[in-house]
N, C-alpha and C positions, 0 to 999 in steps of 0.2 A: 889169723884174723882176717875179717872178712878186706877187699881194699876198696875204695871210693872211684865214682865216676862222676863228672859235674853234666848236666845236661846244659842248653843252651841257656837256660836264665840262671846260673849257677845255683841252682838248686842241689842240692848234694844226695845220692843216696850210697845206699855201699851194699856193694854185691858180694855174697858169698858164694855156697853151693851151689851148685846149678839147677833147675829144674827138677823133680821127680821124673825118672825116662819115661813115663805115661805123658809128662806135656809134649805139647804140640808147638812148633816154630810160632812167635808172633803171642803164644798163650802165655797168660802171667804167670809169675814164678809163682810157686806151691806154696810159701809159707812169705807173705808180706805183714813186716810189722811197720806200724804206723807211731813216731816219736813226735809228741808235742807238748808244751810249758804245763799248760793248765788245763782245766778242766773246761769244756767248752770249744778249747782250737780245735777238738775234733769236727766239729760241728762249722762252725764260723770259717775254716780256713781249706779243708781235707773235705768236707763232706762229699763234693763230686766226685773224689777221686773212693771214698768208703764205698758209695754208691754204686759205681761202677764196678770195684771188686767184689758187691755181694753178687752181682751180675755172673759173675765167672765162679762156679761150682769148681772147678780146678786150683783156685785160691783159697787160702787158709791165712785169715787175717789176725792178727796180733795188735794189740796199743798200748804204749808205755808213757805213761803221763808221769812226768819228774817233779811234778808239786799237787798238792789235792787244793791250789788255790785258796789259801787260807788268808790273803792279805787283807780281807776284812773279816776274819775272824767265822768263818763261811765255808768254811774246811770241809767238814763231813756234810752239810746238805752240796755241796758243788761236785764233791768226789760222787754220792748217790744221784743226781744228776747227770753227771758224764758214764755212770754205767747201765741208766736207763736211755742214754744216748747210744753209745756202742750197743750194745747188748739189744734191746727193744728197736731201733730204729734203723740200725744197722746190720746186727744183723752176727755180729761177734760173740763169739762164746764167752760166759762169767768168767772161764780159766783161763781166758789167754787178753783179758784187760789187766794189766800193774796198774793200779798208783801208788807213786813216792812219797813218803812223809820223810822227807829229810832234812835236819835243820841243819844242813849244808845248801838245801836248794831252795829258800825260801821267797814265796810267791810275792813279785813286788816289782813297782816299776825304778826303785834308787839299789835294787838290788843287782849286781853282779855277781851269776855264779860261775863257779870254776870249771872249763870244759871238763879235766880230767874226770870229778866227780861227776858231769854228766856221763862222760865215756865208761866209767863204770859201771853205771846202773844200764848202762846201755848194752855193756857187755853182758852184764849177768843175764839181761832179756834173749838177746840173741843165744847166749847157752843155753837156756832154760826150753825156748819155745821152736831152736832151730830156724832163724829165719833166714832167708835167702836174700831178701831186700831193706831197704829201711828209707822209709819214707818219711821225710819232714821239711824245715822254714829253708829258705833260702836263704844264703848270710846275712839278708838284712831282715831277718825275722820278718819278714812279711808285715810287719807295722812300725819295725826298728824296736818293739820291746827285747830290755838288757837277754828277760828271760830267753824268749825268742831266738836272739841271736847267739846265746852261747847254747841254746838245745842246737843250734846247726853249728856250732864250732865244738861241739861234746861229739856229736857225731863224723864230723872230720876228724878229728881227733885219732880216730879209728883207723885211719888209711893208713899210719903208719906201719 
């Protein structure tokens, strides 16, 4: 399993495989997935850093969204919204966006979910799409949403 690094704003990612030997020193890794709550924190919270990876033709991006933000009942027009975000505006291919419908992870600010169930979905991603990095909230979810913080405590999870 891949192991974690904390950057200076303990922001967490976790590094696997190394590079494709076609990268170059300083070049982003070949396959970076992007892990956030809801539909939308691609946008709202990542988007400079989306931006910046469609930048680099050497990068192959990936996003795993762990709820299709259904807490007002808004589920399928929010999840078709964050794939016309990825996809159209960014620049991510249809097969390498998830979203989660799990009623383990349900989208909600009295919700607590379980990292572990994060760290699974999160594993299946990284098996599936090969990712090298994983990009997401810093542990205080970046607004202090419950969701937020266990998508970055699902992703520690992982170091083990």
């Amino acid at each position: 399993m891949p192991r974690a690094a904390e950057d200076d704003d303990g922001a967490r990612r976790v590094l696997g495989r190394s590079p494709s030997p076609s990268g170059t020193a300083g070049s982003p890794p070949r396959v970076v997935t992007l892990v956030v709550a809801h539909p939308d924190d691609e946008a709202m919270f990542f988007a400079p850093t989306l931006a910046t990876l469609r930048s680099h033709p050497e990068a192959s991006v990936t996003v795993l969204c762990l709820s299709n933000g259904n807490a007002s009942g808004l589920g399928p027009a929010r999840e078709k919204e964050m794939l016309a975000s990825c996809c159209d505006v960014f620049g991510v291919r249809r097969d390498r966006v998830d979203v989660v419908d799990d009623p383990l992870l349900p989208d909600g600010m009295d919700t607590t979910w379980n990292p572990q169930v994060v760290a699974r979905h999160v594993r299946r991603h990284v098996a599936t799409h090969g990712s090298h990095v994983l990009v997401t909230f810093d542990r205080h979810g970046v607004t202090r949403h419950p969701n937020h913080c266990a998508t970055a405590d699902g992703v520690r999870a992982l170091k083990g």
